[in-house]
N, C-alpha and C positions, 0 to 999 in steps of 0.2 A: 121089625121082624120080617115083615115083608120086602123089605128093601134089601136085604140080607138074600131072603128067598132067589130074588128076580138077578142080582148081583152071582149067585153060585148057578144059575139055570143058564143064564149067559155065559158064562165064560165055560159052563161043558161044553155047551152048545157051538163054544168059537171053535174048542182045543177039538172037538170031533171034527169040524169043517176042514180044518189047517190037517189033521193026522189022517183023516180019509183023501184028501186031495181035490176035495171037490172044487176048491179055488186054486187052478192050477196055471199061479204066478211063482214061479220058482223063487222069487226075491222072497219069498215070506215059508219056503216049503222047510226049514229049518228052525223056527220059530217058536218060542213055547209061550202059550199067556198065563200071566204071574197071576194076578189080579183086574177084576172088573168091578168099575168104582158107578153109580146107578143114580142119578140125579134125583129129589125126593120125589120131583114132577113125572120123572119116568121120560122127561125130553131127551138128557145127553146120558152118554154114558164111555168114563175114560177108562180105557184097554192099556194097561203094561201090559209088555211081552218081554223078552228075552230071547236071543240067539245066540246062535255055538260060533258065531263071526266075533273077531275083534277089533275089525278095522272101520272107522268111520265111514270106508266108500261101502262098505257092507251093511253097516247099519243102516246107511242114510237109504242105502238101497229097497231095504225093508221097511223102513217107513214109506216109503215113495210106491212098495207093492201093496202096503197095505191101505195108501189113501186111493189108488188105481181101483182097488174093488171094493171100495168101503161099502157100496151101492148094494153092489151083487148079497154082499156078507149081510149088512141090513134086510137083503129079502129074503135070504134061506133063514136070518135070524126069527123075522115074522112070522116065518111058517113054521116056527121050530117051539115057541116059545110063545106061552098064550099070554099076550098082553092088549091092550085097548092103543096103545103106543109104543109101535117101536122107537127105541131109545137112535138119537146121531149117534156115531162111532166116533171119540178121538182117539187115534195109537201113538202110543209113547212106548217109546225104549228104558226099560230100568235098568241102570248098569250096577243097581245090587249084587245084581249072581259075580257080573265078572270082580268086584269089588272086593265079595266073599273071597273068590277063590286066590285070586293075588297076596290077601293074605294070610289064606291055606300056605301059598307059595312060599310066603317069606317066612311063616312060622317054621315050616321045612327045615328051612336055608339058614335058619337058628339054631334048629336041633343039631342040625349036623355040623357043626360050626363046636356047639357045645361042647360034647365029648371030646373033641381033639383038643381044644383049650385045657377040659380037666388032665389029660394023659401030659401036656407039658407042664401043668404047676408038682406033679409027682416027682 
């Protein structure tokens, strides 16, 4: 239950940092965190996020801003969030959302596909 606690106090505590701007590395200023995964120890702790980029040089860009201030985000974390140890940060990209939405896309591109098939078997 605790682990749960420190897991949802963390990832408010990232998504305010990221949405107020206070880490103002542009590579990451797009970026939303999915999930914050909390080690039992309270040592590590793995960040999905998610961005409205599709391209690998954009993502990789986002990882690369997010490991540049890992540092920084662990100290505002410490002050933010009462723990005896702040947790390492790993960031990982989940490509869930873009996953989801592709096949939002081709669900679409069925539908519409559908109808016109029914109107020529009539």
């Amino acid at each position: 239950m605790r682990i749960e606690k420190v897991n949802s106090s963390i990832k408010r505590e990232l998504a305010n940092i990221i949405q107020l701007g206070e880490v103002r590395d542009p590579r990451i200023s797009f970026v939303t965190i999915l999930n914050v995964d909390v080690s039992k120890d309270l040592q590590h702790a793995r960040v999905r996020f998610s961005t409205l980029a599709d391209t690998a040089k954009e993502i990789k860009a986002a990882v690369e801003g997010f490991e540049s201030c890992r540092g920084y985000i662990r100290k505002l974390i410490s002050q933010r969030v009462p723990l005896r140890y702040t947790p390492e940060f790993q960031f990982y990209y989940d490509k869930g959302i873009k996953h989801a939405a592709d096949i939002d896309r081709v669900l679409e591109e069925i539908k519409k596909l559908k109808p016109a098939q029914g109107d020529s078997e009539e």
